[in-house]
N, CA and C of each residue as an Amber inpcrd file, in Angstrom:
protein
   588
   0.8480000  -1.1800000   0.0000000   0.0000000   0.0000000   0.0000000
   0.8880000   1.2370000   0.0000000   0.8340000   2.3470000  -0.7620000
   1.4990000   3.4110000  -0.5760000   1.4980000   4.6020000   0.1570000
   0.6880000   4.6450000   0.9820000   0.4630000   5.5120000   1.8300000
   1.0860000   5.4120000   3.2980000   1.2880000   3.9600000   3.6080000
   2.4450000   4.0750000   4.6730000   4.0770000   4.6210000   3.9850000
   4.1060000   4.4640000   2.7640000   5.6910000   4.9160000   2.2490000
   5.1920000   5.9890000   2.0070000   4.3710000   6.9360000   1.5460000
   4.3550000   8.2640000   1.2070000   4.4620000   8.9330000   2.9050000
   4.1950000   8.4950000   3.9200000   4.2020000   9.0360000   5.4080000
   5.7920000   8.6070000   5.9960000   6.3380000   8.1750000   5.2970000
   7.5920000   7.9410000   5.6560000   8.5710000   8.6530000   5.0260000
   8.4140000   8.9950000   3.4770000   9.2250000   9.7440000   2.5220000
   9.1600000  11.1450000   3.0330000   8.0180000  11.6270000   3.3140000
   7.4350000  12.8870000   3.6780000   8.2250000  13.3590000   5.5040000
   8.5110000  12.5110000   5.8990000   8.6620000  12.5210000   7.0780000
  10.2870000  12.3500000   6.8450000  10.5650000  11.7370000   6.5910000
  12.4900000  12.0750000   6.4010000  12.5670000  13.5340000   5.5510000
  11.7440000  13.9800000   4.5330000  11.8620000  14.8740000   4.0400000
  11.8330000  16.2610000   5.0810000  11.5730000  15.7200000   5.4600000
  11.0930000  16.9770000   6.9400000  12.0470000  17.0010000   7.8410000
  13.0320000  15.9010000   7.9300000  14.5350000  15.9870000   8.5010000
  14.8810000  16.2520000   8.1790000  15.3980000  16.1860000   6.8820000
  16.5180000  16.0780000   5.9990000  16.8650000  17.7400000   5.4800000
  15.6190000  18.2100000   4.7760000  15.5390000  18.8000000   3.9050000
  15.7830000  20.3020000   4.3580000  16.1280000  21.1470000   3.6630000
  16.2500000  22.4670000   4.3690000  14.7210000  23.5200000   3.5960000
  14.6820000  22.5680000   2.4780000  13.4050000  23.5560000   2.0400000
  12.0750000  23.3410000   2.8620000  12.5030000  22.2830000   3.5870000
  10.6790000  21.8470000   4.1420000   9.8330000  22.8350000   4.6590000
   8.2590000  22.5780000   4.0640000   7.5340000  23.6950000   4.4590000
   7.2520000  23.8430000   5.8560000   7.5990000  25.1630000   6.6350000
   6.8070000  25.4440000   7.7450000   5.5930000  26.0880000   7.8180000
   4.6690000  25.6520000   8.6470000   3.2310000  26.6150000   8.8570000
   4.0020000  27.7700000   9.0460000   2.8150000  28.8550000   8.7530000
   2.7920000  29.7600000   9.1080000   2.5160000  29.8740000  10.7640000
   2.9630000  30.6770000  12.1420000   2.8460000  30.4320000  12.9660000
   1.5320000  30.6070000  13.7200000   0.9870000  30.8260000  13.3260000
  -0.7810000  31.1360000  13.7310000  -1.9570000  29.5630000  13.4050000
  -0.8880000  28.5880000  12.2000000  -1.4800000  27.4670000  11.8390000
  -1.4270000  26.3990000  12.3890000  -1.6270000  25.3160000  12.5370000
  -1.0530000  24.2380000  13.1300000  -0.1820000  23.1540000  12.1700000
   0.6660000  22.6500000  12.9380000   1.6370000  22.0930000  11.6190000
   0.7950000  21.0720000  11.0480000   1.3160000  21.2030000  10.0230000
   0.9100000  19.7770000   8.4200000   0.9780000  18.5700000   9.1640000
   0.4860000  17.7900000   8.8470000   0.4450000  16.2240000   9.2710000
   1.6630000  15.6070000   8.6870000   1.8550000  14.4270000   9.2570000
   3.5110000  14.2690000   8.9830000   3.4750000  13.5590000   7.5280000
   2.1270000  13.0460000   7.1930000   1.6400000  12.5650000   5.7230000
   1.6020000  13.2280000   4.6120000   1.3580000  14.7160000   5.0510000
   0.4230000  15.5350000   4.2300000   1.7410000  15.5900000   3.1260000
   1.2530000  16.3080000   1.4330000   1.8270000  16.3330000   0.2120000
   2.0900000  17.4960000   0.5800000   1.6900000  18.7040000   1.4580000
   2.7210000  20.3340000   1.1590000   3.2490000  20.3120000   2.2970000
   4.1150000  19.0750000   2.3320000   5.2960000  19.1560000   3.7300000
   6.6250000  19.0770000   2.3360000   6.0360000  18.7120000   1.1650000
   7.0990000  18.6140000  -0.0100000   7.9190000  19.8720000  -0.2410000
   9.3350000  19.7470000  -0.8100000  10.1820000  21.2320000  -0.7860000
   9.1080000  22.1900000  -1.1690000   9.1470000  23.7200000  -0.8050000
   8.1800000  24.3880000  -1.8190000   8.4680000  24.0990000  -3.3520000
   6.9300000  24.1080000  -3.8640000   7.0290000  24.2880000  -5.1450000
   6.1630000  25.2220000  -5.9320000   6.8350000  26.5000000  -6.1880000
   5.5360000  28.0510000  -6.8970000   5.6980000  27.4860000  -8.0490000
   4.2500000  27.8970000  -8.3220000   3.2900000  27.1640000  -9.4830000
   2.3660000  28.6710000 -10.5280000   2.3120000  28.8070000 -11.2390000
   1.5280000  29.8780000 -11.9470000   0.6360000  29.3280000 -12.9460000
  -0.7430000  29.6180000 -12.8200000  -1.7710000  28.9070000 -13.5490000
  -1.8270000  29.7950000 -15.2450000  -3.2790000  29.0600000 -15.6680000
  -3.7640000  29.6760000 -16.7630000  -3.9100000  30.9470000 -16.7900000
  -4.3670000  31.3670000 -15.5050000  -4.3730000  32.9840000 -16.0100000
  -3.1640000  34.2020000 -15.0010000  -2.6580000  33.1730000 -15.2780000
  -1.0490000  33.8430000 -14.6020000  -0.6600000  34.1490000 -13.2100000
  -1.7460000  34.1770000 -12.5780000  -1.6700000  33.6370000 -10.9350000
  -0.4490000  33.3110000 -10.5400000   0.2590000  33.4430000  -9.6590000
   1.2840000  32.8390000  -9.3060000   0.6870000  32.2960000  -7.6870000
   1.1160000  31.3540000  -7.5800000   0.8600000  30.5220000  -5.7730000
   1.2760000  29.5470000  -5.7200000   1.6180000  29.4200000  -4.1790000
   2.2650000  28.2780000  -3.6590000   1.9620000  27.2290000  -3.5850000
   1.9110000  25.7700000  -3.9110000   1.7900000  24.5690000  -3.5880000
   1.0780000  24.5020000  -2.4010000   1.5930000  24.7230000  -1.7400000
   1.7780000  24.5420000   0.3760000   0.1440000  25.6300000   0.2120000
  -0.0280000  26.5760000  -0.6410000  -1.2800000  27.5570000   0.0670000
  -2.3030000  26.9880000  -0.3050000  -2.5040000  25.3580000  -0.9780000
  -3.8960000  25.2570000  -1.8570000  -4.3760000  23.9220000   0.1030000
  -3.5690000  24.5670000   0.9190000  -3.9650000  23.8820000   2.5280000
  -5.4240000  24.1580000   2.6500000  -6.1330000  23.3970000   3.1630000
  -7.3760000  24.2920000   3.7000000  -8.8240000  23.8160000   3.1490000
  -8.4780000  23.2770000   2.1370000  -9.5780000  22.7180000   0.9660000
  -9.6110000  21.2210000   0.7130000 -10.1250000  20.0610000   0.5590000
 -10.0140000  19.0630000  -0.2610000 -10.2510000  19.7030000  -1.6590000
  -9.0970000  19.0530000  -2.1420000  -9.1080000  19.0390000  -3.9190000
  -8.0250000  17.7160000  -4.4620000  -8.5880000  17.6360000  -5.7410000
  -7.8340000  16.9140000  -6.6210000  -6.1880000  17.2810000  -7.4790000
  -5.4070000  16.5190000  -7.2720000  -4.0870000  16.9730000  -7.4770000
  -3.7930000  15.8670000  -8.4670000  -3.4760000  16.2230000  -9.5000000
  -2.4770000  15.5190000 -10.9520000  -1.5830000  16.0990000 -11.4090000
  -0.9540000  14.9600000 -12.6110000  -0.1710000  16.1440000 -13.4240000
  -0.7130000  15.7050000 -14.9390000   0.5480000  16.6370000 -15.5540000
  -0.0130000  16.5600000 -17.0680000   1.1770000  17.7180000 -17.8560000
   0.6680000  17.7090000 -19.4270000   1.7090000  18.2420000 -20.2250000
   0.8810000  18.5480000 -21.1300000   0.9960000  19.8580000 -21.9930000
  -0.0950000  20.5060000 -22.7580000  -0.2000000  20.2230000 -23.9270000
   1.2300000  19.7350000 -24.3690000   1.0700000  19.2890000 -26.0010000
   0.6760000  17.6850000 -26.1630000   0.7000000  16.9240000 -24.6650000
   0.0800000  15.8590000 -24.9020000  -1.2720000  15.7460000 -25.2150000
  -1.5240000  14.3420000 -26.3980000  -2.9340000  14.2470000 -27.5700000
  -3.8310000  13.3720000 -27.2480000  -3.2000000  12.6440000 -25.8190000
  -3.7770000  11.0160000 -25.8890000  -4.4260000  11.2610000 -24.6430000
  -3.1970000  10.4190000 -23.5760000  -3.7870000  10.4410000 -21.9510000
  -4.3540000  11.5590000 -21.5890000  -3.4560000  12.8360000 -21.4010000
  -3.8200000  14.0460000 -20.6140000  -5.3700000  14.5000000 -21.0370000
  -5.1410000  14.5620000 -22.3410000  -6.9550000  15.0000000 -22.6690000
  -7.8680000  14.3060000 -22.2480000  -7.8440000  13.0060000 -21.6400000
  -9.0900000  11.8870000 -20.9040000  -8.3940000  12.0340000 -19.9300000
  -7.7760000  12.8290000 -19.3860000  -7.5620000  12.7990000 -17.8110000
  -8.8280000  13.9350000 -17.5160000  -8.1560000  15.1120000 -18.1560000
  -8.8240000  16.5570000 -18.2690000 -10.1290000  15.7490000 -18.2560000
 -11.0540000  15.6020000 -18.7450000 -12.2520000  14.8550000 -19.3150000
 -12.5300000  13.9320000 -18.4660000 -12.0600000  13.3520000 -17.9280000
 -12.8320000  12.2480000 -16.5880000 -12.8390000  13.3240000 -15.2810000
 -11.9670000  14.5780000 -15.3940000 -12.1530000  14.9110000 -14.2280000
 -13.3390000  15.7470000 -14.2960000 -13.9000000  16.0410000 -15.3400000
 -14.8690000  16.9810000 -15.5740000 -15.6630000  16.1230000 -15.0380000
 -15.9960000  14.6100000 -15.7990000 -16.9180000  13.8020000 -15.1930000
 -16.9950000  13.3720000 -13.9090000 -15.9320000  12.9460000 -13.4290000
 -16.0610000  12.9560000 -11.6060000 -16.7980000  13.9940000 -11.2160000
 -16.7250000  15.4510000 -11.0760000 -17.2630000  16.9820000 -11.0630000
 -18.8800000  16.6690000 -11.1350000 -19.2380000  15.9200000 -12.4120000
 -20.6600000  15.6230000 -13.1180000 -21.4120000  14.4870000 -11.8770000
 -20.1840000  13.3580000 -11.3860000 -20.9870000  12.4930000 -10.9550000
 -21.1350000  12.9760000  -9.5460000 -20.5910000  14.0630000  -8.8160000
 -20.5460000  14.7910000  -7.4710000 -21.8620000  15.6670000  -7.2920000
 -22.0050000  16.0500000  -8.6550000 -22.9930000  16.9210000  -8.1400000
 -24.5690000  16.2620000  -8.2830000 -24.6030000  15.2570000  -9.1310000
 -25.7620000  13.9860000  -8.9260000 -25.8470000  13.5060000  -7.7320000
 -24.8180000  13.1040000  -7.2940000 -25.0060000  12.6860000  -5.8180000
 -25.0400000  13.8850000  -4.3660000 -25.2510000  14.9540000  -4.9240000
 -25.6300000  15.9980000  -3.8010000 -24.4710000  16.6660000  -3.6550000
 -23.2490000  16.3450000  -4.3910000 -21.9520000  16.5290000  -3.2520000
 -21.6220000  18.0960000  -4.1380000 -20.6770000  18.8930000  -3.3450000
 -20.3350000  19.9730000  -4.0240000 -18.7800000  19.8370000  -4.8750000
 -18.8810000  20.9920000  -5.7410000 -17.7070000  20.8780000  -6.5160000
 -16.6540000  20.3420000  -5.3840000 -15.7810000  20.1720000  -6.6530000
 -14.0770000  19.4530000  -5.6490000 -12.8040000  20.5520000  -6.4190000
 -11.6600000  21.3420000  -6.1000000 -10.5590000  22.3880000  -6.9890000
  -9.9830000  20.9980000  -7.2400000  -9.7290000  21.4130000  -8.4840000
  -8.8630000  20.4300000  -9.1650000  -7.1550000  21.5090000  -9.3910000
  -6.4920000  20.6640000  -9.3710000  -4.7400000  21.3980000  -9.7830000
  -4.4140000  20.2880000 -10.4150000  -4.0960000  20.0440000 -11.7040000
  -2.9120000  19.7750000 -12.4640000  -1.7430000  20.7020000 -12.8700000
  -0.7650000  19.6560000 -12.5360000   0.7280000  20.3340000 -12.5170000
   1.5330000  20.2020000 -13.8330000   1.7960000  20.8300000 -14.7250000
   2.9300000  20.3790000 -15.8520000   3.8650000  19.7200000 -15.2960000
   4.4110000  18.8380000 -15.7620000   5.7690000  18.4020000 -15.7080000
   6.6140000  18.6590000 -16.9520000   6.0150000  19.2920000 -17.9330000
   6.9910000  19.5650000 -18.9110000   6.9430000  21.3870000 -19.0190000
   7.3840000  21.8490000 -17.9400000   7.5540000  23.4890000 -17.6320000
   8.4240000  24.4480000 -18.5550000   9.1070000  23.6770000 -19.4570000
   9.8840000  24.1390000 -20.2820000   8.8350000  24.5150000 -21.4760000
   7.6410000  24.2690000 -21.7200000   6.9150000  24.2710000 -23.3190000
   5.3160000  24.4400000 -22.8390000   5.4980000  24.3730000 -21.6760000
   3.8370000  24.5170000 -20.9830000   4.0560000  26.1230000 -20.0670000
   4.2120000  27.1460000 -21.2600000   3.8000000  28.5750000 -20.3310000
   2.7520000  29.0240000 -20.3140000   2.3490000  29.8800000 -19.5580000
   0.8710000  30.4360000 -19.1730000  -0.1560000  30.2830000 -20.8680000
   0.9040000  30.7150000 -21.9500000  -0.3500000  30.6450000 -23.2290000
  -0.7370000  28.9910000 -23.4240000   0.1500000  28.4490000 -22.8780000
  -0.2900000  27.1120000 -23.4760000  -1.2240000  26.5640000 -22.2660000
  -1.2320000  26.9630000 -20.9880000  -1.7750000  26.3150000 -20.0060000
  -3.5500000  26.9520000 -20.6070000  -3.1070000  28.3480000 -20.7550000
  -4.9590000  29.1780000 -21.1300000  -5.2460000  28.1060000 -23.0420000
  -4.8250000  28.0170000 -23.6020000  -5.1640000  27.3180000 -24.8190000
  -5.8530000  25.8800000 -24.0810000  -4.8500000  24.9680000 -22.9310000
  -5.3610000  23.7300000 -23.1310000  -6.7700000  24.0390000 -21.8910000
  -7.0240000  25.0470000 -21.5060000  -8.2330000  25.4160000 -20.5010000
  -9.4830000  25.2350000 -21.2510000  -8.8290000  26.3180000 -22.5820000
 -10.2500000  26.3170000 -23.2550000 -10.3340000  25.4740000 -24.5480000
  -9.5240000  24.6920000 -24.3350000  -9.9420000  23.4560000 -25.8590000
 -10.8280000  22.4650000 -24.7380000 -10.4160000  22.7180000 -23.7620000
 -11.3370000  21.9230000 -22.3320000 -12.9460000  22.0700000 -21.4470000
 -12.3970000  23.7310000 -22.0790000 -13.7240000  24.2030000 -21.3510000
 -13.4000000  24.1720000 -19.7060000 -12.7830000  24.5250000 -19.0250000
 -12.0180000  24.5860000 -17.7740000 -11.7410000  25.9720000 -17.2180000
 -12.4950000  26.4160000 -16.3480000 -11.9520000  27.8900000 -15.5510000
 -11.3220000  27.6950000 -14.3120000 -10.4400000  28.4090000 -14.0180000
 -10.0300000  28.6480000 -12.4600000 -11.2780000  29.4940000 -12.0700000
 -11.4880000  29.6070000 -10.9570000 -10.6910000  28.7100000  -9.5870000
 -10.5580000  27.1870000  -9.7290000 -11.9270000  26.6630000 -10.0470000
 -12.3800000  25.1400000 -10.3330000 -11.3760000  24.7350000 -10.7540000
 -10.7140000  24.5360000 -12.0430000 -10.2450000  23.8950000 -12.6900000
  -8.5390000  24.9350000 -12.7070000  -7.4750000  24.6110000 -12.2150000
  -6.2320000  25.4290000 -12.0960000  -5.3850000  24.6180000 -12.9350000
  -4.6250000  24.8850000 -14.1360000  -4.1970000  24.1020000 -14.8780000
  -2.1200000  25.2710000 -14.3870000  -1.0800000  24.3890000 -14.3180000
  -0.4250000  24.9680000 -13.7070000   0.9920000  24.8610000 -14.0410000
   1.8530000  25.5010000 -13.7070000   3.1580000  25.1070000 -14.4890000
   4.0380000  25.8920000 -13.6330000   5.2520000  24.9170000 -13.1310000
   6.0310000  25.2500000 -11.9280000   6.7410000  26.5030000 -12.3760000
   7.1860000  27.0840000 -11.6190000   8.3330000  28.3920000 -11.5030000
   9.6940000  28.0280000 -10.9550000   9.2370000  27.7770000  -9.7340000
  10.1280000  27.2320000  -9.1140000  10.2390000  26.0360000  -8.3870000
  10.9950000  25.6200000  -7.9440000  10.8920000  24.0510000  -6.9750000
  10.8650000  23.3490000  -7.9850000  10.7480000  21.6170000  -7.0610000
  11.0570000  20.1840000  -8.0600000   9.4740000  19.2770000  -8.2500000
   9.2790000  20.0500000  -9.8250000   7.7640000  19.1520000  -9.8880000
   7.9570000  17.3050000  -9.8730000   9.6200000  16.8870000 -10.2730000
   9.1760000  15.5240000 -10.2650000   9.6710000  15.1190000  -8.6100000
   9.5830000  15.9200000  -7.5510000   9.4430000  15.6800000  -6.0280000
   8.2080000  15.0350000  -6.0990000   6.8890000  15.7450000  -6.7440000
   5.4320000  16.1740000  -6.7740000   5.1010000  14.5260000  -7.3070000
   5.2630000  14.3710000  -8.3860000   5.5100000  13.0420000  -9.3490000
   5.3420000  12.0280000  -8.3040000   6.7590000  12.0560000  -7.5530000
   6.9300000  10.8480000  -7.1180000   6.1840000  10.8050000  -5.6340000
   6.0240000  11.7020000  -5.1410000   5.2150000  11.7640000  -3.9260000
   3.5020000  11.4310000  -4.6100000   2.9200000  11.5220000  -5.4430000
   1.5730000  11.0550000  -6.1720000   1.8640000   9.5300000  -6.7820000
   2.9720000   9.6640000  -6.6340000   2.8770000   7.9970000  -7.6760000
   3.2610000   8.3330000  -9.3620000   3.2510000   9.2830000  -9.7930000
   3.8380000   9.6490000 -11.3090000   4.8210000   9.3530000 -11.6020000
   4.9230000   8.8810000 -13.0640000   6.3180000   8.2070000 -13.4120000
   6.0340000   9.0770000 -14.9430000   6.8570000   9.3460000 -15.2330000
   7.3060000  10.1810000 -16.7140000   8.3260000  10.1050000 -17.0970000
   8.3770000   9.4900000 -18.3970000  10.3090000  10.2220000 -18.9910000
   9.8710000  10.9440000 -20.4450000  10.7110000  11.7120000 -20.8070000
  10.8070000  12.1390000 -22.1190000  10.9330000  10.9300000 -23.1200000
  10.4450000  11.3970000 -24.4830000  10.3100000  10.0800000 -25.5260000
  11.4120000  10.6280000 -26.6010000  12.2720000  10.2070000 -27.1920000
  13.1850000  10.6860000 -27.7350000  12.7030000  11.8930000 -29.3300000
  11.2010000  11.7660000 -29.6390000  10.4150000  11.9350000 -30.7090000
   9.7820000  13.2490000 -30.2110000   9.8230000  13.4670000 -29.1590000
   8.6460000  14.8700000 -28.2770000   7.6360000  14.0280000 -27.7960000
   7.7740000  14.8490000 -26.5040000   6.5520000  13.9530000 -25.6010000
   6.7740000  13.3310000 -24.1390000   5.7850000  12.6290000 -23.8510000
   6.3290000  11.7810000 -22.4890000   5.8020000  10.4320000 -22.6020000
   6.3430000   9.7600000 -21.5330000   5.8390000   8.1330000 -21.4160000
   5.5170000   8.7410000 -20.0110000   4.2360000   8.3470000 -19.7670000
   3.9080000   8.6910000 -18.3480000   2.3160000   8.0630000 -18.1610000
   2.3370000   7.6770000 -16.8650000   1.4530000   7.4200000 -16.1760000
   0.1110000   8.5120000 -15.3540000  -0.9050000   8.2580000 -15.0850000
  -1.5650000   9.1810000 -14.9820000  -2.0750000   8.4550000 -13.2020000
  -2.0190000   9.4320000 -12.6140000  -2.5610000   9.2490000 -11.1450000
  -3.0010000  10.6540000 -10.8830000  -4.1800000  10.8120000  -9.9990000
  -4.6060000  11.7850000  -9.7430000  -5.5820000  11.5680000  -7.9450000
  -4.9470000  12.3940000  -6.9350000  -5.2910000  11.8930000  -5.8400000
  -6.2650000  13.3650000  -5.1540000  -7.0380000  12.5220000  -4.3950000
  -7.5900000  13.0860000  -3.7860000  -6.9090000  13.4730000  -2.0100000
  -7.1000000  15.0940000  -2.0780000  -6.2850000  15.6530000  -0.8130000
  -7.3790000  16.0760000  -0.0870000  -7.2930000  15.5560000   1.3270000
  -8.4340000  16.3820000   2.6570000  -7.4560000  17.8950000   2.6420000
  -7.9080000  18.1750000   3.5660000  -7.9640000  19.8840000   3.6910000
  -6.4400000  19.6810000   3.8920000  -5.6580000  19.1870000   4.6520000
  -4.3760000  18.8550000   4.9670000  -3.3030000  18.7250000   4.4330000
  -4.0940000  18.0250000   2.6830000  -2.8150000  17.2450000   1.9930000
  -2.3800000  16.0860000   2.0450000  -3.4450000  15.5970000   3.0560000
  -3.1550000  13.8740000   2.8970000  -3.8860000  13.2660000   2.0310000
  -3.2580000  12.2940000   1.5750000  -3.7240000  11.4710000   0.3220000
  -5.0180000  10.5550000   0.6470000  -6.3560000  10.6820000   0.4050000
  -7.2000000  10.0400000   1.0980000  -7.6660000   9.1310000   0.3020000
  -7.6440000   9.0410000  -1.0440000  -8.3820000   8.1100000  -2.9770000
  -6.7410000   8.2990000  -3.9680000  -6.8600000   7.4480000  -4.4940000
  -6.2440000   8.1580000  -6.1050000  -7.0930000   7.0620000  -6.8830000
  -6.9160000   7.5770000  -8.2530000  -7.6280000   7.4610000  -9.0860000
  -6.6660000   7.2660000 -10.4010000  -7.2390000   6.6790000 -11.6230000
  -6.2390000   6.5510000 -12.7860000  -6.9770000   7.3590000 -13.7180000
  -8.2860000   8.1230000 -13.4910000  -8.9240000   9.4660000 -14.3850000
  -9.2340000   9.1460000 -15.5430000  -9.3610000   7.5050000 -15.7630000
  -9.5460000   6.4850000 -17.3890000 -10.3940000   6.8470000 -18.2880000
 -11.3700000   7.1400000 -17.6720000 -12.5800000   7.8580000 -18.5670000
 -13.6960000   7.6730000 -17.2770000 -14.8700000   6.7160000 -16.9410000
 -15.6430000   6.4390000 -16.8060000 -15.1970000   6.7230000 -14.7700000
 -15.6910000   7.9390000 -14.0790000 -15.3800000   7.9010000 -12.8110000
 -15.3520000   6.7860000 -11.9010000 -14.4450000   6.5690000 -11.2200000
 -14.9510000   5.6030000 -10.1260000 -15.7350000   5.3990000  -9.1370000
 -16.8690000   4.8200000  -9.0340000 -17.7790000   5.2620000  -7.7160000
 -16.8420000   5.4510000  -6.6230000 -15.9030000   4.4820000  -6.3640000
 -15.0710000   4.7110000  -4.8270000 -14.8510000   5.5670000  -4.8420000
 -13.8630000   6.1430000  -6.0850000 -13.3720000   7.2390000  -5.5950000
 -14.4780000   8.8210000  -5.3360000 -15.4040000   8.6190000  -6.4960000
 -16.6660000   9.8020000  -5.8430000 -17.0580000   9.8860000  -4.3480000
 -17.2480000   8.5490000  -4.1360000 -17.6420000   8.1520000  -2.6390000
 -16.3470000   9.0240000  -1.8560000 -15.4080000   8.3570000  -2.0570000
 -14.6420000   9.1020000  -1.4600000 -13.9970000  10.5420000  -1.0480000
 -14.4610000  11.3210000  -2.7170000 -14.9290000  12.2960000  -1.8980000
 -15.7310000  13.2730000  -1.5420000 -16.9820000  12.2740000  -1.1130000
 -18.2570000  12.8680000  -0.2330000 -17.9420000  12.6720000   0.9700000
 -17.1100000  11.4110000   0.9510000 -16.8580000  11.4680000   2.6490000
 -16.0650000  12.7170000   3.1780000 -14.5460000  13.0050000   2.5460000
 -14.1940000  14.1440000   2.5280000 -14.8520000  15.2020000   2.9220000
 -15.7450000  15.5270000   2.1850000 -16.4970000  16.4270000   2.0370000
 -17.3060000  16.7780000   3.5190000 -17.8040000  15.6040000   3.4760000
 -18.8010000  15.7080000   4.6910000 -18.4120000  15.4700000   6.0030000
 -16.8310000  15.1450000   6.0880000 -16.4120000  15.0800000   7.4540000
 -15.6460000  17.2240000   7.4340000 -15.7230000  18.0130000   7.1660000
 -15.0590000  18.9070000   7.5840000 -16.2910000  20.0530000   8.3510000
């Protein structure tokens, strides 16, 4: 199961590391599980926003990644998450913020993040499509379970995981975003939802 190794990685990271995030002192610290105990990583969306990783605390939302010139996976990721969204609000539940992260930050700038918004039909706040500034997005990768390499042709070989975060940042569902939602994972987060 990966969630006892993601509470362990996260937790040496928090020794080790000199970037590790601290609360702000008025907050209470991150759980020793949580995903924005990861080095910082500033992120700037579709419509040029700039914000911190560590500030999306506070909310359950959905966290992936993705790459803008990809034709295949990423576009049925984008697209199942709309549908998860579809099957939440049938079942009573309220929207969920979604963040996908580029991992290819070199070719995914703000015009390309606003192009793949609206070939999507996707607005922020809801929908934050995002592309690092600074910090290590494949920290992000491997703390979600993402695996990517470059393809020698343009492109990536990569896997698609997309997890569901309580208000905290702990990993509570992931999901593979295939097309057709998963009830568990919807279920999962109504429970979310309805425990805060």
């Amino acid at each position: 199961m990966r969630l006892p190794c993601l509470s362990l990685l996260l937790a040496c990271l928090a020794l080790v590391s000199p970037w590790a995030v601290a609360a702000p002192p008025s907050a209470p610290p991150l759980p020793q599980d949580s995903v924005y105990r990861i080095p910082p990583l500033q992120l700037r969306d579709q419509q040029g926003a700039a914000f911190a990783f560590a500030s999306l605390r506070g909310a359950p939302r959905l966290v992936g990644m993705f790459y803008g010139s990809c034709r295949m996976v990423c576009p049925l990721e984008i697209e199942s998450l709309k549908r998860i969204e579809q099957a939440l609000r049938r079942q009573g539940g309220a929207p969920v913020a979604v963040v996908l992260v580029s991992f290819d930050p070199a070719h995914d700038d703000v015009a390309m993040l606003r192009k793949v918004a609206a070939e999507h039909h996707v607005q922020a706040p809801l929908f934050r499509l995002a592309r690092p500034e600074q910090g290590d997005e494949g920290m992000l990768a491997g703390v979600l379970g993402i695996a990517y390499r470059p393809l020698p042709g343009g492109g990536y070989s990569h896997n698609v995981v997309v997890a569901l975060l309580d208000a905290e940042g702990r990993i509570r569902a992931t999901t593979d975003a295939s097309g057709v939602p998963d009830p568990a994972f919807v279920q999962a987060i109504l429970a979310v939802q309805a425990s805060r």
